[in-house]
C-alpha positions in Angstrom: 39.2 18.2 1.1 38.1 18.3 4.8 35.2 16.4 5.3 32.8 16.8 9.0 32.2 13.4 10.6 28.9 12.7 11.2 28.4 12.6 14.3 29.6 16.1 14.5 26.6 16.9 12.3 24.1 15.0 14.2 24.9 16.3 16.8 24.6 20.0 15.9 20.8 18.7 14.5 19.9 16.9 17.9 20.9 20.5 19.5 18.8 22.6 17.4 15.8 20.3 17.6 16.1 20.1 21.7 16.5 24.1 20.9 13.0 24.3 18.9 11.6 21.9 21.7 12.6 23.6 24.8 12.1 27.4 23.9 8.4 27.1 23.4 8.1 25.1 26.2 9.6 27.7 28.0 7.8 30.3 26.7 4.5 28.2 27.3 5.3 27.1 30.9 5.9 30.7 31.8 2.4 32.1 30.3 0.7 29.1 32.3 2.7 30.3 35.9 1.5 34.4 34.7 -2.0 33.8 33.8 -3.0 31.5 36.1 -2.3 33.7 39.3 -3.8 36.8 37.3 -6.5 34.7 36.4 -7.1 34.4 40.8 -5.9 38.2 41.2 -9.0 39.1 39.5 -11.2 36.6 41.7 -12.2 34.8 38.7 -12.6 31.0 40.9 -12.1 29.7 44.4 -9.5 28.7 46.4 -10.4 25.5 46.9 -10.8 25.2 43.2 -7.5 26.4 42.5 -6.3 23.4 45.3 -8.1 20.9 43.4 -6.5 21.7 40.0 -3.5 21.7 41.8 -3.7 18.4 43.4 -5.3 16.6 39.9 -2.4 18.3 37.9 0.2 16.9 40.5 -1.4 13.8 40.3 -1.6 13.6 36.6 1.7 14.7 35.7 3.4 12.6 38.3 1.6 9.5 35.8 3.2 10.9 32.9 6.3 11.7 34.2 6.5 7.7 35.3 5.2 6.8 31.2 7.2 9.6 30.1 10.7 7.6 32.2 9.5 4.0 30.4 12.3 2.4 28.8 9.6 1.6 25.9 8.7 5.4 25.7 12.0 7.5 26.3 13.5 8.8 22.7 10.5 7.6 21.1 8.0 10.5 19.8 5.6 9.6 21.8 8.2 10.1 24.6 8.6 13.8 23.8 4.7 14.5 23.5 4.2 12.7 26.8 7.2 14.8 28.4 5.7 18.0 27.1 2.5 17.4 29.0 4.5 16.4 32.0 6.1 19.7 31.8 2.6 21.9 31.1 0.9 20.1 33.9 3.4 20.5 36.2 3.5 24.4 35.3 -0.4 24.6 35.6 0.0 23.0 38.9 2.6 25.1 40.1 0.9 28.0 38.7 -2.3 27.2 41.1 -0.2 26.8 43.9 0.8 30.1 43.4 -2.6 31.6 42.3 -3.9 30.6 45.7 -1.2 33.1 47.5 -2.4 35.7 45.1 -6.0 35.2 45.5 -8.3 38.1 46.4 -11.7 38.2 47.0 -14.0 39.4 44.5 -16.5 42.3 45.8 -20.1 41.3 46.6 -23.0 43.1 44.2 -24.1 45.2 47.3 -20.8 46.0 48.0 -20.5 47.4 44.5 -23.7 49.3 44.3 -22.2 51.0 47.7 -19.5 51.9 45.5 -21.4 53.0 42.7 -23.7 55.3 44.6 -21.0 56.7 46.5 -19.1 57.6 43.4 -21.7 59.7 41.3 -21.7 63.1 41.6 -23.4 64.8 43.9 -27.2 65.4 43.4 -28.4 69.0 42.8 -31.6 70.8 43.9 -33.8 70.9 40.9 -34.5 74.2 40.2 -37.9 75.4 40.9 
């Protein structure tokens, strides 16, 4: 009988869960660099909002990047939780940085009544 060593199997585990970790995270850090700078193509805040979130999501996943690197913290489950934040913030503030090159304007109400009045069709004569 031929027996797997263990470590073998552990190791084929410790890949699969890094697997079911990192593919979501992925996934989720890609929606957060899409929707984001859509979320700016439509005009929805300003620039110097989209700097600001920037700067406080550098800011705060540089902090859990350094708790995420403790000796105390790294391997532990609260180490991977911590690491997944540092990860997300870093997409959100990459994903502002990027919203801020894809920012447009929105159009001002008067601007859009304009459009709205030039748009109709064309007034008839009533008849008489």
């Amino acid at each position: 009988m031929h027996l797997v060593p263990y470590s073998i199997i552990s190791a084929g585990a410790f890949v699969a869960l890094k697997t079911a970790v990192v593919v979501p995270l992925g996934l989720a850090c890609l929606v957060l660099l899409v929707v984001i700078p859509a979320a700016a193509w439509r005009g929805k805040l300003s620039v110097p909002l989209y700097a600001l979130l920037a700067l406080a999501a550098g800011v705060i996943a540089f902090a859990a990047g350094t708790v995420a690197g403790a000796p105390s913290v790294r391997g532990t489950p609260l180490g991977v939780v911590v690491s997944l934040i540092f990860f997300l913030l870093v997409a959100t503030a990459i994903g502002c940085f990027l919203s801020m090159l894809f920012y447009r304007q929105p159009p001002d109400s008067q601007e859009l009544s304009e459009e709205n009045r030039d748009s109709g069709p064309p007034a008839s004569e009533p008849d008489r």
